[in-house]
C-alpha positions as CSV (number, residue, x, y, z in Angstrom):
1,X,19.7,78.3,94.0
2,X,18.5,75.1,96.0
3,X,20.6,72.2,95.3
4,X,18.5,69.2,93.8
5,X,17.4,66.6,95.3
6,X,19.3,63.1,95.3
7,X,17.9,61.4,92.4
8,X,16.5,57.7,93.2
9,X,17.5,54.4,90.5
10,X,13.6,54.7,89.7
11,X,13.8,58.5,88.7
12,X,17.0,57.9,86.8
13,X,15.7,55.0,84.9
14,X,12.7,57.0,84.0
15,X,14.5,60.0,83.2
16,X,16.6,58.1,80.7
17,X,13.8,55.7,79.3
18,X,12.2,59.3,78.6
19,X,14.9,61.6,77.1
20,X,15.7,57.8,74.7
21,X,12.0,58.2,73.8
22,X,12.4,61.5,72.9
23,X,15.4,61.3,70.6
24,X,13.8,58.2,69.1
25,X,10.4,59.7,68.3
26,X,12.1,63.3,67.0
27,X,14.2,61.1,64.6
28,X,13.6,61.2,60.9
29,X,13.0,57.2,60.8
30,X,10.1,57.6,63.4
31,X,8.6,60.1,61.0
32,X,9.6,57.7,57.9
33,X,7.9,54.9,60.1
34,X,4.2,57.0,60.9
35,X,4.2,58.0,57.3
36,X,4.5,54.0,56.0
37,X,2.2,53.3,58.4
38,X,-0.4,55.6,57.8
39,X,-0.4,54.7,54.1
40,X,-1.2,50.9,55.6
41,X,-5.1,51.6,55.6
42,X,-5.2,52.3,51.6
43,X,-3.6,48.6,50.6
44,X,-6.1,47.3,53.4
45,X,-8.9,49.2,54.0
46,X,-10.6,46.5,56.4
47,X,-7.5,47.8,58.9
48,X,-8.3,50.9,59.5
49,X,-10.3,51.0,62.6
50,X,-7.6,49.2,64.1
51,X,-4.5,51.1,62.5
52,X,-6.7,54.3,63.9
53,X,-7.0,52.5,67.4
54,X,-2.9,51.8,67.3
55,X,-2.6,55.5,66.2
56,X,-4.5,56.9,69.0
57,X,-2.6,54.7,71.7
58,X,0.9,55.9,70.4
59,X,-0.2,59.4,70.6
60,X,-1.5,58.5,73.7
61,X,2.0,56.9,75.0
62,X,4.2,59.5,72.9
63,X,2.7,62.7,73.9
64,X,3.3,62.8,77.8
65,X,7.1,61.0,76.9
66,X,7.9,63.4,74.9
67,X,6.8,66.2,77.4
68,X,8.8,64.4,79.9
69,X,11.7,64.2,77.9
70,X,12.1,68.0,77.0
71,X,11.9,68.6,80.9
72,X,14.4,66.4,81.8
73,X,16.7,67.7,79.1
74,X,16.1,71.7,79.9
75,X,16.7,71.1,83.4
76,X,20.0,70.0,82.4
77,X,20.5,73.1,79.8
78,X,19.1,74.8,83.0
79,X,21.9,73.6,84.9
80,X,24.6,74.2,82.4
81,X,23.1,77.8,82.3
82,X,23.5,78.7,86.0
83,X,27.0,77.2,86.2
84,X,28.5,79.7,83.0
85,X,25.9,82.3,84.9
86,X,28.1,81.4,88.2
87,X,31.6,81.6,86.0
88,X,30.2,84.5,84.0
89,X,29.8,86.3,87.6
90,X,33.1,85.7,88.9
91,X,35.2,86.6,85.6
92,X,33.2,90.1,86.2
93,X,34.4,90.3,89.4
94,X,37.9,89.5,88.8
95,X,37.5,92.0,85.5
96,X,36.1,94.3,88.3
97,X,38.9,94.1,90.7
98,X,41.5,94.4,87.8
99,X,40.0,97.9,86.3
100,X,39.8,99.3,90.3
101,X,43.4,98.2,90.3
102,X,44.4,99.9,87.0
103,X,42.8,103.2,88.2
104,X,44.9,103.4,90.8
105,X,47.9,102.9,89.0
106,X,46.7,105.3,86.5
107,X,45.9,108.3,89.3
108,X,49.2,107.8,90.9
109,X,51.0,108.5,87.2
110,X,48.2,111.2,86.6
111,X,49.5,113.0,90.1
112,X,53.6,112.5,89.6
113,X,52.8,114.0,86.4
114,X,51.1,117.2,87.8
115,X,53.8,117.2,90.0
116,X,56.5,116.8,87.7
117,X,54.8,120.0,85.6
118,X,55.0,121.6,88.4
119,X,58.9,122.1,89.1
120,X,60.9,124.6,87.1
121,X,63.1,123.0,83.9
122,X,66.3,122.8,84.7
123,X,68.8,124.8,82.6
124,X,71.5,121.7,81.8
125,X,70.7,118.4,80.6
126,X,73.7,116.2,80.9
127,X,73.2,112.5,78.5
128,X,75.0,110.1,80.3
129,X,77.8,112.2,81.4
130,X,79.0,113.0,77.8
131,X,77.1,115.7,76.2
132,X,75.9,119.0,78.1
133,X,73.0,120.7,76.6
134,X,72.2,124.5,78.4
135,X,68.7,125.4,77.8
136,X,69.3,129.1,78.0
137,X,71.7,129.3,75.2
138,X,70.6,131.0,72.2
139,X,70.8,129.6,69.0
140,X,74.1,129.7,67.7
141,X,76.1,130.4,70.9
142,X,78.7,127.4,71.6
143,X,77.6,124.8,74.9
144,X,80.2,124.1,77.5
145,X,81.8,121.0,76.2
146,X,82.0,117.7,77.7
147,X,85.1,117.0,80.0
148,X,87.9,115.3,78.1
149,X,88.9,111.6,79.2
150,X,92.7,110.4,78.3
C-alpha cells in the first residue's frame, strides 16, 4: 500500500469545506428547509420560475459536494480498514507462532508418555517414605510395613 501523498492547505480546506457540506446537506433540517421551500411556490405562484432556477443551482452545487464528501470520508474508513487489516495480520501471526509453540510442547508430553508406557511397573510404591504398597500381593495378604521412627 503506497503511502499518500502530503496533503497541501488547499486540498485540506477543500476536503473539510466538503465532508461540512456533506453532513450539513444529510441533516434532517436541510431536508426540513427544501420541503418549506418547495411549498414557497403555492403561497406565491409568480416565484416559481425563480424558486425552480434556485432549485436547479443547489442541485447543481450540492450534487458534486456531496460526491466529494463521501470520497473524502471513505478514504478515511479506507484507511482505518487497512490499519485493523495490518493489526488483524499480526495478531494472526503471533496466534500462529503461539499454536507452533504449543505443538511442540504437546509432542514432547505425547513422546515421555509413550515412553513412560513403555517401562515395566514397578512392584513397590513407597508414599513419601511412609506407606509401602507391593503390587504383587494378592488381596488379602499383609504389605511389608513402614519402618518405625522413635
Amino acid at each position: 500500500m503506497q503511502p499518500a501523498p502530503k496533503a497541501t492547505f488547499l486540498t485540506r480546506l477543500n476536503d473539510q469545506i466538503a465532508v461540512k457540506m456533506t453532513f450539513l446537506f444529510g441533516s434532517i433540517w436541510c431536508v426540513y428547509a427544501f420541503f418549506v421551500f418547495s411549498l414557497i411556490p403555492l403561497a406565491a405562484p409568480a416565484w416559481q420560475n425563480t424558486l425552480l432556477y434556485i432549485s436547479n443551482c443547489i442541485q447543481l452545487v450540492a450534487l458534486p459536494a456531496l460526491m466529494v464528501g463521501n470520497a473524502v470520508l471513505s478514504q478515511a474508513s479506507d484507511q482505518r480498514a487497512a490499519e485493523d487489516h495490518q493489526a488483524l495480520v499480526e495478531i494472526l501471526n503471533d496466534v500462529r507462532a503461539e499454536v507452533a509453540a504449543l505443538r511442540t510442547m504437546t509432542s514432547g508430553i505425547a513422546q515421555k508418555t509413550n515412553e513412560a508406557s513403555k517401562h515395566p511397573s514397578s512392584e513397590m510404591i513407597s508414599f513419601a517414605n511412609e506407606a509401602i504398597i507391593n503390587l504383587n500381593d494378592e488381596p488379602g495378604e499383609s504389605a511389608p510395613s513402614a519402618p518405625q521412627s522413635k
